[in-house]
C-alpha positions as CSV (number, residue, x, y, z in Angstrom):
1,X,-13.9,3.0,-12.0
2,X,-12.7,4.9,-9.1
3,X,-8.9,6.8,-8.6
4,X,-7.2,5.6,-5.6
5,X,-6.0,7.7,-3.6
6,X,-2.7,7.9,-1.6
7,X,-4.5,7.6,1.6
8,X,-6.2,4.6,0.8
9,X,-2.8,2.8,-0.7
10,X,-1.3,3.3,2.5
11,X,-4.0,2.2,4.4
12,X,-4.1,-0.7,2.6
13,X,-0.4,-1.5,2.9
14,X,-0.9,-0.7,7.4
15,X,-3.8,-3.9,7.0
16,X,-1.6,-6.1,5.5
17,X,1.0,-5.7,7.7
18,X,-1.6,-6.0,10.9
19,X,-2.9,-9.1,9.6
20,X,0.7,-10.3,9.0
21,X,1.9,-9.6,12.8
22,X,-1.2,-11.2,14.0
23,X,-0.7,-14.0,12.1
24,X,3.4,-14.7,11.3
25,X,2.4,-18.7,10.5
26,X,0.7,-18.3,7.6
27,X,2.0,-17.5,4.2
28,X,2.3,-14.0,3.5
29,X,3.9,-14.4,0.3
30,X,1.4,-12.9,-2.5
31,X,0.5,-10.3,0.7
32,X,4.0,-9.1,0.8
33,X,4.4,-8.5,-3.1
34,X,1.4,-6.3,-2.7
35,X,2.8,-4.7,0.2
36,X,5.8,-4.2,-2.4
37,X,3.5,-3.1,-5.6
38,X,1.8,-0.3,-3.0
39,X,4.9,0.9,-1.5
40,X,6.3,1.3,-5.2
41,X,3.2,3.0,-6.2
42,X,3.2,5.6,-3.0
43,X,6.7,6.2,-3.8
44,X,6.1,7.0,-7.6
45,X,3.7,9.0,-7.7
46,X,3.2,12.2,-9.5
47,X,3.9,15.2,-8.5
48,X,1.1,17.8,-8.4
49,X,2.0,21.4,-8.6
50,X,0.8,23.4,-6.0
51,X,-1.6,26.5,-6.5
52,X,-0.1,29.7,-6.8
């Protein structure tokens, strides 16, 4: 199993909300709680101390 990164959380959470925008009369509604989980997660996450 792979790490995700930062990077690819956001660009997952920028697809999402393209495919939402292109298409406001569908149901977005399990899309948009993982548009929630990923902006929680990108918000959270650890700091890493920088080299010295």
């Amino acid at each position: 199993m792979q790490a995700v990164t930062e990077s690819e959380r956001r660009q997952e959470v920028r697809v999402l909300l393209d495919q939402i925008q292109a298409h406001p009369e569908r149901d977005w509604t399990s899309a948009r709680q993982r548009i929630t989980t990923l902006n929680k997660l990108i918000a959270n996450k650890p700091a890493v101390p920088k080299p010295h």
